[in-house]
C-alpha positions as CSV (number, residue, x, y, z in Angstrom):
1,X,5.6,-23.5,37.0
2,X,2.6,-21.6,36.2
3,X,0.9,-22.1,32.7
4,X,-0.3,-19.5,30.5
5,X,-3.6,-19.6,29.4
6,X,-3.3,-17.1,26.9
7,X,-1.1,-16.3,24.0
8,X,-1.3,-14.0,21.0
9,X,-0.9,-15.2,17.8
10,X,0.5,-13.8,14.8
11,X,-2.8,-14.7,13.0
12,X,-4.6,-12.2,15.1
13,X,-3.4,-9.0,13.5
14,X,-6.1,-6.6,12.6
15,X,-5.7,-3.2,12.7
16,X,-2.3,-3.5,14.9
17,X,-4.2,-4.4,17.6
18,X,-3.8,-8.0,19.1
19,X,-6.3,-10.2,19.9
20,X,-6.1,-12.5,22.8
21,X,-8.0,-15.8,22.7
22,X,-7.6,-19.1,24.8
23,X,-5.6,-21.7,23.5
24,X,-7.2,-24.9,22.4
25,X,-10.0,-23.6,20.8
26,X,-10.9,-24.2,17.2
27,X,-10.0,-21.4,15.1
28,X,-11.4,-21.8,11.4
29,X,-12.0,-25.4,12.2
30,X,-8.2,-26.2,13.7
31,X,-7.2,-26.8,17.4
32,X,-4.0,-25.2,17.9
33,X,-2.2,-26.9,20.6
34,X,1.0,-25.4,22.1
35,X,2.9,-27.9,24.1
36,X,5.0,-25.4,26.4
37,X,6.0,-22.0,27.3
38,X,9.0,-21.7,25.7
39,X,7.5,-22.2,22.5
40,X,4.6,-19.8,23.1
41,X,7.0,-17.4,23.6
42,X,8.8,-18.3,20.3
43,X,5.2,-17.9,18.3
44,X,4.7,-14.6,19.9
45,X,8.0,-13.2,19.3
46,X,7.8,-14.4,15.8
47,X,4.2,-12.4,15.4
48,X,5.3,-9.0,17.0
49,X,8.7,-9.5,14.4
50,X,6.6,-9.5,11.5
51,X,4.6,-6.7,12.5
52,X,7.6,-4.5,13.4
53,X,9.2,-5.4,10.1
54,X,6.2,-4.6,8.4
55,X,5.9,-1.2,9.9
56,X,10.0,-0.3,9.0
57,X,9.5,-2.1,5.7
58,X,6.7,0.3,4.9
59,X,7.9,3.5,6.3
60,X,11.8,3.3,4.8
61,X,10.2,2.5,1.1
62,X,7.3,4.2,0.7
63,X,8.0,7.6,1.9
64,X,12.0,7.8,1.5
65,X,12.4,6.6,-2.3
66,X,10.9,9.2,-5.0
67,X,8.1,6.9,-7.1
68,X,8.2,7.1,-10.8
69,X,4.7,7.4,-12.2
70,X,3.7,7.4,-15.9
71,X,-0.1,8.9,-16.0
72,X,-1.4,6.8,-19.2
73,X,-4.3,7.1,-21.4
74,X,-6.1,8.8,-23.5
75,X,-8.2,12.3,-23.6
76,X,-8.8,11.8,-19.7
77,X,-5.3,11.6,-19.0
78,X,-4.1,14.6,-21.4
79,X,-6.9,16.7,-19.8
80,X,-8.5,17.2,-23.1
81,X,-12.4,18.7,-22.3
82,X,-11.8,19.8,-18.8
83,X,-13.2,22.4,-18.0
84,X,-10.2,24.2,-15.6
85,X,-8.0,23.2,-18.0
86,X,-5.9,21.0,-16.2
87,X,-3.7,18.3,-17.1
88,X,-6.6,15.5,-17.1
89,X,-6.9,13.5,-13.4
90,X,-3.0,13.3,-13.5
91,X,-3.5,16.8,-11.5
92,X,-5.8,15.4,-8.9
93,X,-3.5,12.6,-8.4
94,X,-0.4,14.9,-8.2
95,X,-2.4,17.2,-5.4
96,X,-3.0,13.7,-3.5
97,X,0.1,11.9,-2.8
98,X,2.1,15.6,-2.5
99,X,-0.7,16.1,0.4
100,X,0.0,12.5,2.0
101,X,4.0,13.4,1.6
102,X,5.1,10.9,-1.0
103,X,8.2,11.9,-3.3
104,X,7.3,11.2,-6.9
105,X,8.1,12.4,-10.2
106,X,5.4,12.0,-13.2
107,X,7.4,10.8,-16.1
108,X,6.3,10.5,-20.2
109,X,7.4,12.0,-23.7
110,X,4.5,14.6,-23.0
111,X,4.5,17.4,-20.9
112,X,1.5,19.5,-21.1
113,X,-0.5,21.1,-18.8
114,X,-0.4,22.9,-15.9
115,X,0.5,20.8,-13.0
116,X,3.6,21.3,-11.1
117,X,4.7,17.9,-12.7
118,X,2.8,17.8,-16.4
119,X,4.2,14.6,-17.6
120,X,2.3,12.4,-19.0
121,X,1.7,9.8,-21.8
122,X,-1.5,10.6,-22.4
123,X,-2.8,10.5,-26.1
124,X,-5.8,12.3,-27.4
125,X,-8.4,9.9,-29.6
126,X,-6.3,6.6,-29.2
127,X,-7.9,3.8,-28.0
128,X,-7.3,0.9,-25.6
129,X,-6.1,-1.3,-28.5
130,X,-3.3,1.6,-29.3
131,X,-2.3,2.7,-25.7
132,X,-2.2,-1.4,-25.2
133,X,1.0,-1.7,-27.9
């Protein structure tokens, strides 16, 4: 029976690369001990699951749903003052996730501006106390 002398653990993810280490060395001040094959091959298993469920996870909800977002504020967000007369950062934002392919849809009771999507809730002259209630 020939005994591994290597595993990956699930702890090791970074960057969806895996790290290999030896066993039996402290990590973070605790030995991990694995008593036999069978349940090496259970732990790493268990790790590559998790990543794979991470990556579908990610990719079937945040790309394939449309994201409702309210741009709040105050001047900023109305685009009060800016000099192209756009619709505050709201715009910038809109011109960022439509580049990186995310479905959204700005939503609010105002909708002024130009941006494709100019809805907003952005109030000109309130302050944090008033866009708070």
């Amino acid at each position: 029976m020939k005994i591994f002398k290597q595993t990956v653990g699930f702890d090791e993810i970074k960057g969806f690369f895996l790290k290999r280490r030896p066993l039996g060395k402290p990590v973070d001040g605790i030995v991990h001990k694995v008593s036999s094959p069978g349940i090496r091959f259970l732990n790493e298993l268990f790790g590559i699951c998790v990543v794979i469920f991470a990556l579908f996870a990610f990719e079937t909800n945040a790309f394939s749903k449309t994201w409702k977002i309210m741009p709040l504020g105050n001047s900023i967000t109305d685009g009060i003052g800016s000099s192209a007369g756009t619709g505050g950062y709201s715009d910038d934002l809109y011109k960022l996730l439509n580049a990186n392919g995310v479905s959204f849809d700005f939503v609010g009771s105002l909708n002024d501006g130009i941006s494709p999507d100019p809805d907003h809730e952005g109030h000109d002259g309130y302050t944090s106390e008033q866009i708070d209630s």
